[in-house]
N, C-alpha and C positions, 0 to 999 in steps of 0.2 A: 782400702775398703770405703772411708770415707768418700773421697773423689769417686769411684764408681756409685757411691749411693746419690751424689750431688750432679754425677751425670743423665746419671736415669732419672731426676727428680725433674729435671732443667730440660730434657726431652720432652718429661712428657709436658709441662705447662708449654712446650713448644707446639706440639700436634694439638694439645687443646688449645691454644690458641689461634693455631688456623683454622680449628674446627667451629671457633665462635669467629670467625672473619668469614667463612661460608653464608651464616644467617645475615638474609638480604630482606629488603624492603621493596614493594613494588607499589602504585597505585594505577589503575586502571580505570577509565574513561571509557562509558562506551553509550552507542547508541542505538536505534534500529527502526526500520521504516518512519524514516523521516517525511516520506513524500513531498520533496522539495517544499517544506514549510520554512521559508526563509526568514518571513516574519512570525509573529504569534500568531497563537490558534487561539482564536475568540474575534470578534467583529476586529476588524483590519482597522477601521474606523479609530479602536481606542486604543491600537498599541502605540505603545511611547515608551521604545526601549531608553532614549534618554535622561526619561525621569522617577522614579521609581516610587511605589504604592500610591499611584494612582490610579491602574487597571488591573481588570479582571483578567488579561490575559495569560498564556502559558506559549513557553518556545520561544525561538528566534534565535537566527543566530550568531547577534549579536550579543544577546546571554552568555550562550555558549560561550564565543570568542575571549567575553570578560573572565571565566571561570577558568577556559584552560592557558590564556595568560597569566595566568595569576598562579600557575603552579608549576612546579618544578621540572623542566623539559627532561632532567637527566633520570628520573626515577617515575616516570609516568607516561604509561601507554595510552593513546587515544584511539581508540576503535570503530567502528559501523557495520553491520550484521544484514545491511543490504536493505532494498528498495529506499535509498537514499533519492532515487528521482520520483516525478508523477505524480500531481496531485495539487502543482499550485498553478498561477499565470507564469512564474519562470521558468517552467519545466518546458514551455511551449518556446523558446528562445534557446536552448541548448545547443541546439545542432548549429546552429548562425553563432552563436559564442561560446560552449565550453565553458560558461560560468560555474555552473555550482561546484564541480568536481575543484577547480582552480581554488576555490575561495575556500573549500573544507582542507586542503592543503594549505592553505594561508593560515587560516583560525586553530593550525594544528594538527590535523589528524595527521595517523601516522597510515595505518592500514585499512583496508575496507572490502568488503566483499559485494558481491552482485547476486540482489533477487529477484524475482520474475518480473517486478515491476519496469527495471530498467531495459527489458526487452520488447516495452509494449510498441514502440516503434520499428522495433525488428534489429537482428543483429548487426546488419550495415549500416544505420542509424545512430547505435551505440558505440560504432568504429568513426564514424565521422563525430562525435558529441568528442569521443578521448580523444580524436587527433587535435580537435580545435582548440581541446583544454589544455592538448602538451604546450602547443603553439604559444600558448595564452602565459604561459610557465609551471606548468605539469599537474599532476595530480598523486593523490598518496597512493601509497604500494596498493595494487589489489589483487588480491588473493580469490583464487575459485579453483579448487580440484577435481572437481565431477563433470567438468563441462568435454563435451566431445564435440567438433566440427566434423563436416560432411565433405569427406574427399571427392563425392562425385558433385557437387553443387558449387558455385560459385558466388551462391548467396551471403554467404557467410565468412569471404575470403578476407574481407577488409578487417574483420575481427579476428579472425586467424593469425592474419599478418603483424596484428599487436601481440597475441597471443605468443605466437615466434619469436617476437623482439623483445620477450620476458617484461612488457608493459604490464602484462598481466600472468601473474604465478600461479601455478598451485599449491602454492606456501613461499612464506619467507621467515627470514630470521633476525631478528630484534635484538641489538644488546641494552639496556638500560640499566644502572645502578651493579655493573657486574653478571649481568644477569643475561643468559643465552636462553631468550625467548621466539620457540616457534611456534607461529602461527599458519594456518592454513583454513581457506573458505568450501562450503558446500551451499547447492543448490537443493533442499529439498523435496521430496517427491509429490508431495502436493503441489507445491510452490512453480515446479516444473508442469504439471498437471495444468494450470491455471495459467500458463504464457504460452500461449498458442503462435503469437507472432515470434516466437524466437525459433520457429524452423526455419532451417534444416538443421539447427544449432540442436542438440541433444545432451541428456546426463545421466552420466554412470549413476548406478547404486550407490547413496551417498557412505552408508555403513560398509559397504566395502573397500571402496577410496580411503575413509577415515584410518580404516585399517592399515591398510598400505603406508597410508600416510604418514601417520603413530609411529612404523618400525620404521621409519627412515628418516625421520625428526628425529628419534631417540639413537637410532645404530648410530646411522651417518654423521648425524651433525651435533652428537650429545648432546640436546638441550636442554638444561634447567628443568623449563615449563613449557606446557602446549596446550595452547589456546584455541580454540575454535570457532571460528565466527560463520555460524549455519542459519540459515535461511528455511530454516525447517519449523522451530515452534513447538509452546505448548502452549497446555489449555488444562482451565483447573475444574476439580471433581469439590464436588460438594461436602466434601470429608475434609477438603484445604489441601489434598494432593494434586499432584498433578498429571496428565497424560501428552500422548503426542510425542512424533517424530525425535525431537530431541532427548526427552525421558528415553526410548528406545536406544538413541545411539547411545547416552551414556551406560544404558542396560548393558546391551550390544558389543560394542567397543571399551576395550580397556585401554587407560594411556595419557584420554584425555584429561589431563587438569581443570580447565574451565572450560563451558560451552557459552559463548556470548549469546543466544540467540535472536530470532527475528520470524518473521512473517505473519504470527499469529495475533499479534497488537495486544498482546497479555502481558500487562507490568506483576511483576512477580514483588512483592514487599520484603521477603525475605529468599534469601538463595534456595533453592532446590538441592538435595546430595544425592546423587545415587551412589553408588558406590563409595569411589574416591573423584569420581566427579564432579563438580559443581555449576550449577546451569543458571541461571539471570537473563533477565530480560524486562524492558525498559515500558514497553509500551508503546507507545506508538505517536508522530507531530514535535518528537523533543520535547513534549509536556514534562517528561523525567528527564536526568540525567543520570544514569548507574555510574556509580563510583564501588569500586572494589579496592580495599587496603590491604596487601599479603604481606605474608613472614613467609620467607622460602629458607630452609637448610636443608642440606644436601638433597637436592633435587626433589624435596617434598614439601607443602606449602602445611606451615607447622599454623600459622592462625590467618582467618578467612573473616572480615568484616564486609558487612556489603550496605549498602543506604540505597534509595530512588530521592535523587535531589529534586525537588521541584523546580521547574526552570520556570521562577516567574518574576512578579514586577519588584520584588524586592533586590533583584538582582539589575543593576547597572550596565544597559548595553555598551558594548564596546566601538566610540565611534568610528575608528575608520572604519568597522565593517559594517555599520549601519550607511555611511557614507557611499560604500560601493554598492551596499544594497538599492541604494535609493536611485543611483547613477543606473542601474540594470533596470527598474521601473520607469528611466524616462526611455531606454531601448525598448520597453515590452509598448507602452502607449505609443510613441510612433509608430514601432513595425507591426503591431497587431491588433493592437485595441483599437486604433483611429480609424482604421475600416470597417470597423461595424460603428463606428461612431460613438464611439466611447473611452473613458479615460480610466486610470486604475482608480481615481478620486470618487468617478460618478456614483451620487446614491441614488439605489433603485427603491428601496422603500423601509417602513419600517415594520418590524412588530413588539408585540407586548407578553410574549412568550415564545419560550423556545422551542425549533422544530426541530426534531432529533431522532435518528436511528439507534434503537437501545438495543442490543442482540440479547438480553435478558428479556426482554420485552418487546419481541416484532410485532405481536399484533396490536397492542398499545403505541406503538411508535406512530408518530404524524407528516413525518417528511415524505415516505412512501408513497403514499396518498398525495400529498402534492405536489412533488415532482410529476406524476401521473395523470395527474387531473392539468399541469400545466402544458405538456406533451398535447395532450387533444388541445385544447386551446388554441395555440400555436398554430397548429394546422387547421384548426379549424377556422381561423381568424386570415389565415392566407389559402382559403378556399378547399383545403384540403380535407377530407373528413374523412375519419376511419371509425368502426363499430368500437374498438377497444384497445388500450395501451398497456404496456407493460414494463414495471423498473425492478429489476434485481437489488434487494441490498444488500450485497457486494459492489456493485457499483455507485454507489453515494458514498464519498469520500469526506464528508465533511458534515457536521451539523450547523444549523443557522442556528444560533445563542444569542441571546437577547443582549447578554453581556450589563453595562450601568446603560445606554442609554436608546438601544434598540435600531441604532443605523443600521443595514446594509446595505453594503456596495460591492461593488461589482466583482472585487477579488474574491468574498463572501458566497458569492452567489459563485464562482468559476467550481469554487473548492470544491461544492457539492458533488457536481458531475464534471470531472475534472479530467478523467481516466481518456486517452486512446487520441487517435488522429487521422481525419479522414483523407481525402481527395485533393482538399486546399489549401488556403494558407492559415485556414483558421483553427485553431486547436478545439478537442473535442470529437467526440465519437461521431456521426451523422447520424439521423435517425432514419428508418425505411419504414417500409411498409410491404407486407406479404399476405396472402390468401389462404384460407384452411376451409373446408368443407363445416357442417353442421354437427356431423360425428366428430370430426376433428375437433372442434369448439370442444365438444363433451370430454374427449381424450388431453389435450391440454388442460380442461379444468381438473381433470384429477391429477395429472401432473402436479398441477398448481397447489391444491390441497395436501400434496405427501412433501410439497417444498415447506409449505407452512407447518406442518409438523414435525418436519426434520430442525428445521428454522435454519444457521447460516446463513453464508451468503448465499445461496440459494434461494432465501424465500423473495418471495415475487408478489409487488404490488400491482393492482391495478385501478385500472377507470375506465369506465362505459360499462362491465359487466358486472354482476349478481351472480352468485352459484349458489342454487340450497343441493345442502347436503345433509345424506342420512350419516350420520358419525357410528350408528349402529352398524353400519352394510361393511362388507369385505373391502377391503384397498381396490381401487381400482370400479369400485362397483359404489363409490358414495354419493359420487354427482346425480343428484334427480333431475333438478330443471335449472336452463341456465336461461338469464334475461340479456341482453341486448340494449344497452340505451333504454330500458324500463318494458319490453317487450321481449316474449318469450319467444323462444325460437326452437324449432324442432333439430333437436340432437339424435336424430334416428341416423340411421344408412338410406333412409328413403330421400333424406334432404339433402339435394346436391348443390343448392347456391355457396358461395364462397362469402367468406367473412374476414374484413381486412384488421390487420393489428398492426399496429405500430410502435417500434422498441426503436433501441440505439441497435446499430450495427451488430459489437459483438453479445451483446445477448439473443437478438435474432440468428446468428449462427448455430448455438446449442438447440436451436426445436429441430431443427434438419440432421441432429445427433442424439433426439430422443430415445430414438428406437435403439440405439447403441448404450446409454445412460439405463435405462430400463432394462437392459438385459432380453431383447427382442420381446415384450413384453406389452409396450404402448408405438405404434407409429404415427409420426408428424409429420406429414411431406408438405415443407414450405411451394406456394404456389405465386406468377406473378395473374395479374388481375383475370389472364386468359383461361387461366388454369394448368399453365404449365407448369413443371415441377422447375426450382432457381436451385439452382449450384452457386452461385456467385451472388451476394448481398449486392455487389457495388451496382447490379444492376436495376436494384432496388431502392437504390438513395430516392428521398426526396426532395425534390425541386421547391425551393421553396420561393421563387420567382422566376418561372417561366419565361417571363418574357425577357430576360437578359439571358446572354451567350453562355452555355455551359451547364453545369448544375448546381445551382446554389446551396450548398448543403444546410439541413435546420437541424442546429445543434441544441443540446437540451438544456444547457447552460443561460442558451439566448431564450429558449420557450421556457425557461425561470422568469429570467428580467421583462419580459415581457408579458405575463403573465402577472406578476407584480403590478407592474401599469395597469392593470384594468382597475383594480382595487380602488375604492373610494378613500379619498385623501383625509389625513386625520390635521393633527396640531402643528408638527413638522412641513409643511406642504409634502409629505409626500404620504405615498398609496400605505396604505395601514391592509397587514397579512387576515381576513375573517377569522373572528372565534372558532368559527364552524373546527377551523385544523387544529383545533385544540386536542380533537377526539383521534382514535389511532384509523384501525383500517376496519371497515364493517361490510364487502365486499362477500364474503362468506356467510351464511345464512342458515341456521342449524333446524331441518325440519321431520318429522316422525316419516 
């Protein structure tokens, strides 16, 4: 009786002891909309990854590099939750090297997902950027499960053909520390919404994919934990909750463990739970770092710690990757910079406060207004003159920060308007020019009006016009009288002259899709100076030197720094930003 009671006693410290060999440890690393911020975000001028608390800066990633060297490769996942490209001067070299994808494989990363951003070149674009990075010696797993190609197009075939060669998953699977971790990427429905250049390339319904996905990470391949790395996003409510596409899928979808998220540039301080899901996200430039510490027993994660590291000057860059960053800055100034005559070093000017889009505060914000006012300028300085311009902020990628001592240069200035690629060899959106009628002017300024009280990236600055508005009248019915360059102008249907505006490229596409955005409600039929109706922007570029071969495209990037130059020089010899942009946008005009 003894020995049977010493048997079973001896079993069971046997099963419990397998059952405490179960409880694992994991740490997790993750990132999201980096927009190739190689270096820090703050004046370019004062990072010094190699010395540490002497700048104001945040990111780089060289940071990075220092942080995930320093920790343990066997129990630690490193992640990105997409739009990892678009938004600095490296981005415009990718396709010719393959760099950044290569060098986040260097500094660590294991997996990573694709968001709208990296399609702003188009899906064949993105297939030449991976083949060059394999060449270069590869890049980390990536993962995207809602993506569908177009069997009747050929657009999209060089990305397919990686897609086939499993360069690119709809999930994969991770062991670390014991641990059978699956992960898999999604495209969100906004995020898809907003990448126009990636047709014919198309995406399933991400919450129903996720579905899919869930039962066959778990049947098929038992795993642990499953992680998601979505392109989707949230956004917080004034109560400290949150909403948005990711809240939904974890709504929605049962299964998931973590949701890394991305696209919305909202650092969460503390993790989000719905359910038994757990959602994070970092914010946006590598300003943060998320770190996630788990307890996982039997396939459940028993304790959840989460931090946002600040990636800044107290942290030590790592030199070889400052080293290769530096060596990729002397390829961007020969093959790019040195054609418009200029170096990544050049300062274009200084100021004594900072200019900055606050989505808490658009109409207070001040860059708006001068990126817009620098547009006319520009063209107006190389003979070109339009009645009125227009910048989306959504399309300003960067703030000017006065940072310790108020340099900017040129990478500074790139970051602002940073987005898209035109005709040549020069990076950056092109800007046009298009015709609307005198009703039409009245029909786009209420547009303009429901953008500023909607706010996002939707709302819209301008320069050259005035709009007063009755704020009492019905939507649609608020615009009374609009000015012109400081003259009023007849908004009837009796006024047929044409009135020219001038945007970048892809924001002048969306007025030729008002009447679809409105719900057949407001029409804009984009016109060229004859008054025909334009299907096609490119034939609307502006030349911004005539008299050389081609079309010189004017990028908004250059009608910054050159707008900059007009400015009277302060103590620095250079041009000093006017007080006047201290003030946000006064463009709107509130009258009985």
């Amino acid at each position: 009786m003894k020995t049977l009671i010493r048997i079973i006693f001896l079993t069971f410290l046997v099963l419990n002891f397998g059952f405490i060999l179960k409880s694992q440890e994991l740490t997790i690393y993750h990132t999201n909309d980096m927009h190739s911020k190689l270096t820090g975000y703050g004046p370019e001028r004062e990072y010094s990854p190699d010395v540490i608390n002497n700048d104001l800066t945040r990111g780089g990633f060289a940071r990075l590099a220092t942080i995930f060297k320093n920790s343990d490769t066997n129990k630690t996942l490193i992640v990105d939750a997409g739009d990892f490209f678009m938004g600095s001067l490296f981005h415009a070299a990718e396709e010719e090297t393959g760099f950044q994808l290569n060098l986040m494989k260097n500094i660590g990363y294991d997996v990573v997902t694709i968001g709208n951003h990296e399609f702003d070149f188009g899906p064949e674009i993105l297939g030449n950027i991976l083949n060059k990075s394999k060449e270069k010696g590869g890049f980390p797993e990536i993962v995207l499960s809602n993506i569908i190609f177009d069997k009747e197009s050929n657009l999209d075939d060089k990305l397919e053909h990686i897609y086939n060669q499993k360069d690119i998953k709809p999930y994969t699977i991770i062991e670390k520390n014991g641990l059978k971790i699956g992960i898999f990427g999604l495209m969100g429905i906004n995020a898809a919404d907003v990448a126009p250049a990636s047709k014919p390339v198309s995406f399933e319904n991400p919450e129903k994919i996720a579905e899919q996905t869930v039962n066959e990470l778990k049947t098929k391949h038992q795993t642990d934990i499953i992680v998601c790395l979505s392109h989707g996003g949230v956004y917080p409510k004034t109560d400290g909750t949150y909403y948005g596409e990711d809240v939904d899928l974890a709504t929605n979808v049962s299964g998931i463990d973590i949701i890394i998220s991305g696209h919305t540039h909202v650092p969460t301080p503390k993790e989000i739970k719905i359910n038994n899901t757990y959602i994070v996200q970092t914010g946006s430039y590598a300003d943060n770092l998320g770190e996630i510490n788990l307890k996982i027993e039997n396939k459940k994660i028993t304790n959840f710690a989460f931090r946002l590291i600040p990636v800044d000057d107290k942290i030590k860059g790592d030199t070889e990757t400052t080293e290769l960053i530096n060596k990729q800055i002397e390829f961007i100034n020969q093959n790019y910079l040195s054609k418009s005559g200029l170096s990544y070093t050049t300062e274009v000017a200084q100021t004594n406060f900072d200019l900055k889009t606050d989505f808490h505060n658009l109409k207070g914000s001040n860059l708006g207004p001068f990126v817009a006012d620098a547009d006319r300028y520009y063209l107006s300085e190389n003979g070109i003159e339009s009645d009125f311009s227009l910048v989306a902020s959504g399309t300003i990628r960067e703030d000017l920060v006065k940072g310790n001592k108020g340099i900017i240069t040129v990478p500074d200035v790139f970051r602002v308007m940073s987005l898209g690629k035109g005709y040549d060899e020069i990076p950056g959106y092109p800007l046009a020019k298009i015709y609307i009628t005198g009703r039409e002017v009245k029909k786009l300024s209420e547009i303009l009006v429901m953008s500023r009280a909607s706010g996002g990236d939707g709302y819209l600055y301008t320069s050259g016009i005035k709009i007063y508005i009755n704020p009492k009248k019905m939507m649609l019915r608020k615009v009374q009288k609009v000015e012109l360059n400081e003259k009023e102008i007849d908004i009837s249907k009796k006024n047929k002259n044409l009135y020219s505006i001038t945007a970048n490229t892809y924001l002048l596409s969306f007025i030729g899709e008002i009447k679809k955005i409105s719900h057949g409600l407001v029409s804009v039929v984009p016109k060229d100076k004859n008054g025909n109706p334009v299907s096609d922007m490119k034939n609307q570029l502006i030349d911004i030197n005539p008299e050389k071969e081609g079309v010189q495209e004017a990028k908004e990037w250059i009608a910054l720094i050159e707008y900059m130059k007009s400015f009277k020089k302060g103590d620095q010899n250079l041009p000093v930003i006017p007080e006047k942009y201290k003030k946000g946008d006064d463009s709107l005009i509130e009258i009985e």
